[in-house]
Every structure is written in C-alpha cells, then in structure tokens.
DODO-894832 format. One record per residue (C-alpha): x, y, z. Coordinates in nm, 3 decimals. Example, Ala and Ser with C-alpha at 12.3 -4.5 7.8 and 13.67 -1.06 7.14 Angstrom:
# residues 2
<kolnu <1.230 -0.450 0.780>>
<kolnu <1.367 -0.106 0.714>>
# end
This chain:
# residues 247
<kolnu <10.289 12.019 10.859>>
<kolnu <10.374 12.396 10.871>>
<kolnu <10.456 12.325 11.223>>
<kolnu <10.674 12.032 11.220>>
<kolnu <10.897 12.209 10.942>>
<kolnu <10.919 12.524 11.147>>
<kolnu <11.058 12.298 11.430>>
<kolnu <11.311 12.090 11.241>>
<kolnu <11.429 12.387 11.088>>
<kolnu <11.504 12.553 11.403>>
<kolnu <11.692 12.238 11.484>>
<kolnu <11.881 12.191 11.146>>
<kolnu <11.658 11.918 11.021>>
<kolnu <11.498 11.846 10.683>>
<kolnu <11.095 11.797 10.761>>
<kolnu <11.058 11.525 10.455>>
<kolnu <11.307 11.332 10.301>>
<kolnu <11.322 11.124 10.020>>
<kolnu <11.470 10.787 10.054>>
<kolnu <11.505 10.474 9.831>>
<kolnu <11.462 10.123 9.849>>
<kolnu <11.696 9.929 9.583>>
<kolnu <11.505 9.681 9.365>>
<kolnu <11.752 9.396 9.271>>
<kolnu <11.758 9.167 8.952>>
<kolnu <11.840 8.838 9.137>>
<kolnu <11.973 8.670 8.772>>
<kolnu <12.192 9.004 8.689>>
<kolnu <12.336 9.077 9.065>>
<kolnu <12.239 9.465 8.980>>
<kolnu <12.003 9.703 9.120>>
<kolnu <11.716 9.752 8.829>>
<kolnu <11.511 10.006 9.022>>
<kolnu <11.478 10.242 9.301>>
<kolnu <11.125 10.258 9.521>>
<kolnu <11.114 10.580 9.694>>
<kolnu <11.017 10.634 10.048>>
<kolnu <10.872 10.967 10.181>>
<kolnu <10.978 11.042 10.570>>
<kolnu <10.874 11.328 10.802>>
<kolnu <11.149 11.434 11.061>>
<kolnu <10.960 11.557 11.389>>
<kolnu <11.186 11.656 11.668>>
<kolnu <10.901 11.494 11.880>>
<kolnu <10.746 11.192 11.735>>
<kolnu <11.066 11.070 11.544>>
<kolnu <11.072 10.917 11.185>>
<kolnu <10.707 10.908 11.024>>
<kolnu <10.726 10.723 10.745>>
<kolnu <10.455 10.755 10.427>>
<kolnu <10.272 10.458 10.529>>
<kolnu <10.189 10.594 10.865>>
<kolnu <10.069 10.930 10.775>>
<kolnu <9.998 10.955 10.399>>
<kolnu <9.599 10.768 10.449>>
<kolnu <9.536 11.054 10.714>>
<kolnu <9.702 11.350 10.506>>
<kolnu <9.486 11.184 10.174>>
<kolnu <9.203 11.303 10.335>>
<kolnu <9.254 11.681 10.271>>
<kolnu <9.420 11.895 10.016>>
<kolnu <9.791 11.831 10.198>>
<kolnu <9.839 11.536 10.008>>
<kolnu <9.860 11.741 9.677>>
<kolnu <10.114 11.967 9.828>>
<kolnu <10.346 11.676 9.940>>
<kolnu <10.274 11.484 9.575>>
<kolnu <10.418 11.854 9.457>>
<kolnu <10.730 11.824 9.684>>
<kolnu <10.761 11.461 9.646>>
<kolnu <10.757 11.488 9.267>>
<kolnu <11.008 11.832 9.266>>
<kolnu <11.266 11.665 9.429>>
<kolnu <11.238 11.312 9.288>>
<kolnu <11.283 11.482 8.951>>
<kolnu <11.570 11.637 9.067>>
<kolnu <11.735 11.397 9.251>>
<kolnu <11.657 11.151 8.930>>
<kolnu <11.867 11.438 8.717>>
<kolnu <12.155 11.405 8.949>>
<kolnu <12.164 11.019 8.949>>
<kolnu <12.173 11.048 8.581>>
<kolnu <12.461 11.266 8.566>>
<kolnu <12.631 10.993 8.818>>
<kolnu <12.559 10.743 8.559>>
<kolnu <12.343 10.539 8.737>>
<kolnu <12.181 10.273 8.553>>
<kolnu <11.810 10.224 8.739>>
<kolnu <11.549 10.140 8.485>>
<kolnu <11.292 10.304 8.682>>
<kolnu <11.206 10.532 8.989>>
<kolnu <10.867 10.452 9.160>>
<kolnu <10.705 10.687 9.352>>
<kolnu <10.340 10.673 9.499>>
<kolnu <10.085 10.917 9.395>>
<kolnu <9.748 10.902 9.602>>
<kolnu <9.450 10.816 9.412>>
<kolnu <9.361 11.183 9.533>>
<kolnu <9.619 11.311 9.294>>
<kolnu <9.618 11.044 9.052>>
<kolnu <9.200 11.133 8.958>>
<kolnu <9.288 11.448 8.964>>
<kolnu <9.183 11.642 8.601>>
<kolnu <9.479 11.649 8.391>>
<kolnu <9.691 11.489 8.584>>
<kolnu <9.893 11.299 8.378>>
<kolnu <9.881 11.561 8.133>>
<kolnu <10.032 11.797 8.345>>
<kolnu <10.325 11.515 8.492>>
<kolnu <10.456 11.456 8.112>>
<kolnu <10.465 11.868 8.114>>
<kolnu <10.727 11.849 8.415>>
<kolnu <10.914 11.539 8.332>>
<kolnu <11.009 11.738 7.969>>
<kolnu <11.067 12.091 8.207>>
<kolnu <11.356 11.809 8.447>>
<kolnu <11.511 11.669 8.117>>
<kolnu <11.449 11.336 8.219>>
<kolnu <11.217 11.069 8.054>>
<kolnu <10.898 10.909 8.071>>
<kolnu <11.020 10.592 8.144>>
<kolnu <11.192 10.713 8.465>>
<kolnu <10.911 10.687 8.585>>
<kolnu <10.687 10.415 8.791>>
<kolnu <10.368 10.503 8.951>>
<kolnu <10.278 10.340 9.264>>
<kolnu <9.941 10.267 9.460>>
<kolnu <9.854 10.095 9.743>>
<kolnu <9.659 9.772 9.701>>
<kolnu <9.386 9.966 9.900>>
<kolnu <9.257 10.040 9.519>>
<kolnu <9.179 9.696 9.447>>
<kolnu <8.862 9.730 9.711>>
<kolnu <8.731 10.039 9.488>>
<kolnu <8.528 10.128 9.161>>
<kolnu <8.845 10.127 8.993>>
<kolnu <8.757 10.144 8.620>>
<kolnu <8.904 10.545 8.603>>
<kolnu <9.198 10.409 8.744>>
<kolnu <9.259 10.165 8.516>>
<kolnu <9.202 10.386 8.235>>
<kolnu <9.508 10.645 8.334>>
<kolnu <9.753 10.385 8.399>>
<kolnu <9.640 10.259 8.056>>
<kolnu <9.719 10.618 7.896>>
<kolnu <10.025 10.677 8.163>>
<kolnu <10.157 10.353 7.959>>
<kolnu <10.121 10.443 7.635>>
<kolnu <10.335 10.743 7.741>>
<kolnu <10.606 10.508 7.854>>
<kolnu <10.529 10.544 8.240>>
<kolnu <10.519 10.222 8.418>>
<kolnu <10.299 10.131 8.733>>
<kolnu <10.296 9.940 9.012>>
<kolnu <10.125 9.767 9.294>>
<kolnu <10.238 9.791 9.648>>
<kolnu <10.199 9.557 9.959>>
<kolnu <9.994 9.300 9.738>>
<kolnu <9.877 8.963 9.846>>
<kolnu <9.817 9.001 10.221>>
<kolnu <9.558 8.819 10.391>>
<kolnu <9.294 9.061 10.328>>
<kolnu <9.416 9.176 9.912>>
<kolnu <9.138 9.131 9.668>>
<kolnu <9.386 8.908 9.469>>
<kolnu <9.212 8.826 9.163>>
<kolnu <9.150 9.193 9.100>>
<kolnu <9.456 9.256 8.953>>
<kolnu <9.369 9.063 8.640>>
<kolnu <9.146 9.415 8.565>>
<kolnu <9.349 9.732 8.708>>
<kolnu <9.638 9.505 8.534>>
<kolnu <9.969 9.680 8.710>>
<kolnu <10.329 9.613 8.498>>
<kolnu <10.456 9.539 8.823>>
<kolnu <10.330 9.369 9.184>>
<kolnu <10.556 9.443 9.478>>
<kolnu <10.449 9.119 9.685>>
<kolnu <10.350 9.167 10.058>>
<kolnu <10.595 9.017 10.323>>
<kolnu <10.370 8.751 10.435>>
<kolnu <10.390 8.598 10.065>>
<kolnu <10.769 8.547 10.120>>
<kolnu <10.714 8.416 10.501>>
<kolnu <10.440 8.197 10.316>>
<kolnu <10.649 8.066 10.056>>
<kolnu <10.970 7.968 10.293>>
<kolnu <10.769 7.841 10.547>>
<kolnu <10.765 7.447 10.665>>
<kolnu <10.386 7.487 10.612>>
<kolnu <10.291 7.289 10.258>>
<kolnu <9.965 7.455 10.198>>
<kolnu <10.126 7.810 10.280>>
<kolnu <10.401 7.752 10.068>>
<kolnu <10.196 7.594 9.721>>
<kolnu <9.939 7.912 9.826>>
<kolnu <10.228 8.132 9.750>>
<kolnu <10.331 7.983 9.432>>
<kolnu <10.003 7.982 9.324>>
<kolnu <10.037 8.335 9.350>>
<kolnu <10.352 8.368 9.177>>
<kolnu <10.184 8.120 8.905>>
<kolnu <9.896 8.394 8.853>>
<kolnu <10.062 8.711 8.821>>
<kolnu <10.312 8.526 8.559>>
<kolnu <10.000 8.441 8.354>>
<kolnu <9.891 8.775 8.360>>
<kolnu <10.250 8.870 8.283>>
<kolnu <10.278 9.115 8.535>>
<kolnu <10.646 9.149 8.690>>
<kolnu <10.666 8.976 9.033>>
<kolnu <10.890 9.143 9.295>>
<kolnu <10.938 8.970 9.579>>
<kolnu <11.009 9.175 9.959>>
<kolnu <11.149 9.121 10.269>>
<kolnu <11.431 8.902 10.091>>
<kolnu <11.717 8.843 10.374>>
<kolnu <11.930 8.629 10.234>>
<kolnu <12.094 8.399 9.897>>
<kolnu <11.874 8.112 10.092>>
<kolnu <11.562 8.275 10.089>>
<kolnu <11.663 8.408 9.716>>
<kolnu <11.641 8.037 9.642>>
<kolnu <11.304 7.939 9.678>>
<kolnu <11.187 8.236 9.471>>
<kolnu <11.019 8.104 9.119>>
<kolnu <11.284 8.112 8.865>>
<kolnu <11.047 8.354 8.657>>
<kolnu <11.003 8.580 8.923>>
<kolnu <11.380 8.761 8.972>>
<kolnu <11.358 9.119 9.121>>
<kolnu <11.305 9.156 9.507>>
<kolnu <11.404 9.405 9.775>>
<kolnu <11.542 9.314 10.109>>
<kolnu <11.830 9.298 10.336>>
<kolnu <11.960 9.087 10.014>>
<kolnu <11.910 9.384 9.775>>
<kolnu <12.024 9.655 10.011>>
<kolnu <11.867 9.927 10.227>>
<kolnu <11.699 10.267 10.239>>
<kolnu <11.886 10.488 10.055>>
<kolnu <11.963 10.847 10.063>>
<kolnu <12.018 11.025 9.740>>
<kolnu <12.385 11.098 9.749>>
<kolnu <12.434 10.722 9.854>>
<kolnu <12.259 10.598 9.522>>
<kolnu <12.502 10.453 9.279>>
# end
C-alpha cells in the first residue's frame, strides 16, 4: 500500500478513491441511497476495486487502516452532500468483519459520526454474504445494537448459487442487495429459474427485509421486478459515482 501511493503520487494520482453506486426507488423515480465503492489507483495494475483486494488485505491489520480512511472521507464527503442538499436516505459502506468484531467498535463509530455533524442514520453497514457461512451470533448482536442507534445494515452479493440463503432469517439484515444471477434468474425464459427467484423475493418480504435488486439495465427488466420489491441499482439507476458528481 505504502508503495502504490508513493507511485500515484509521483504521477498526480489519488491511491484510493471513493465512489458510489446510486440506489434507485423504482415507484418514486429518485435515488434513495448511495453504496460506496473503494478503488486503488496503481500506475501498474490499473483500477483494483474492493472486491478484488479487500479478502487479501482482511487478513492483516491493513484493513483497519483503510476502514479508517474509508470512514474519514465518507464522513466528509457525506457533510458536503448535505450541504448540496442531497436527499439520500442512507450511505452504505462495508466494514470487514475484522473491524466490525473489533472491541468497541460501534462505540467508537457513534463517537465520530457526532465529531462529522452528520447522523446515525446516514449510515448503512455492509458485509459480504461470506458471513452467512460463519458462527455469526456476535455479529448479529452488533447490528442489533448498531440499530437501535439508528444505523442500518445490509447484505451484499446475496443469493448466488453457493449463499446460505435461509441464513438470513437469523443475522436478519434491514436490507439484501440481491446477487446478479437472481435478476438473470428472474428474466430468464427458464420457468423453474424464474419462480426460484421469486421465491426468493417471496422470503426476504416475509422476513421484511428490503429487497434491492442489481444489475437492472433497463424499464423492461424494471418490469418483472415484484411490485414489493422497488429499489435496485443498474445501468437503470445510474453509475459509479464520484463525489462531486452526486446530486
């Protein structure tokens, strides 16, 4: 890491940026939410996005120093959007179950969100649906507390082939960000693909956890989503953003 920033400084780069992914409210035609992504700039390699090199850097102490950065400048960024007037709901933002187990963790968040001026219910922690395969009973209890603070969480990539499905009825997310084989599965010609979808749809409803759909293209593919389920992101609902292009 030290290296890669010393490069893309001496080539008048940023080594991490923060981008975000718009989450859109189908019903309303506005963006409800943001979804940050974290990106490393190597002069070298190219874009490296979070999903390529946050399960290697989770393995050593790193990971808390880029949850620091990521956090710093989310809160900051979320200060400016405010002063624009923009109208998000929420801003999620993974934290590493490294980070997240971490003693006093949320204790210390609620600290910095009061030091930014901005609120509690900014806020949306993310995980990976990698935590569904573990002991996750600690888990459960933070995101418990972090919502009786007013922080909301979230499930990434969930409902691939491999996802644990029915173990979201105990870690119990307010929101599932559906992988993109659940939207291939639910447009495709395929009947038992499709009716395997809803099904899916049909169980996170009953659980009343909020659905959002990815990978949405177009108004078509809008169409076949569950009338219950209306946020998704997408070519439909826009893409990566920079900060200054957040509105």
């Amino acid at each position: 890491m030290a290296n890669v920033k010393q490069t893309t400084t001496k080539q008048n780069l940023r080594s991490m940026e923060i981008y975000y992914l718009p989450v859109l409210n189908i019903q309303l035609g506005i963006t409800q939410a943001y979804i940050t992504q974290l990106r490393i700039n190597d002069p070298q390699m190219g874009v490296i996005i979070d999903e390529a090199f946050m399960p290697v850097a989770e393995r050593t102490v790193v990971t808390e120093k880029i949850t620091t950065w990521l956090l710093d400048n989310l809160f900051n960024d979320i200060q400016r959007f405010r002063g624009r007037g923009v109208q998000a709901d929420w801003f999620g933002v993974y934290i590493p179950t490294r980070v997240l187990l971490k003693k006093d963790f949320l204790t210390e968040l609620c600290k910095k969100v009061v030091e930014y001026n901005i609120q509690n219910s900014d806020l949306c922690i993310c995980l990976y649906n990698k935590v569904l395969y573990e002991d996750h009973m600690e888990i459960k209890s933070i995101l418990s507390q972090a919502k009786l603070e007013g922080i909301k969480s979230l499930m990434l990539d969930f409902g691939d082939d491999f996802c644990p499905v029915s173990r979201i009825s105990d870690i119990k997310t307010d929101y599932v960000h559906l992988s993109e084989s659940v939207t291939e599965s639910l447009i495709s010609n395929d009947e038992i693909k499709r009716n395997t979808a809803l099904g899916l749809y049909h169980l996170l409803h009953s659980l009343n956890i909020e659905t959002i759909t990815s990978n949405v293209k177009d108004r078509d593919v809008s169409g076949s989503i569950p009338e219950s389920c209306i946020l998704c992101t997408g070519k439909f609902a826009g893409n990566y953003r920079r900060p200054r292009s957040v509105r």
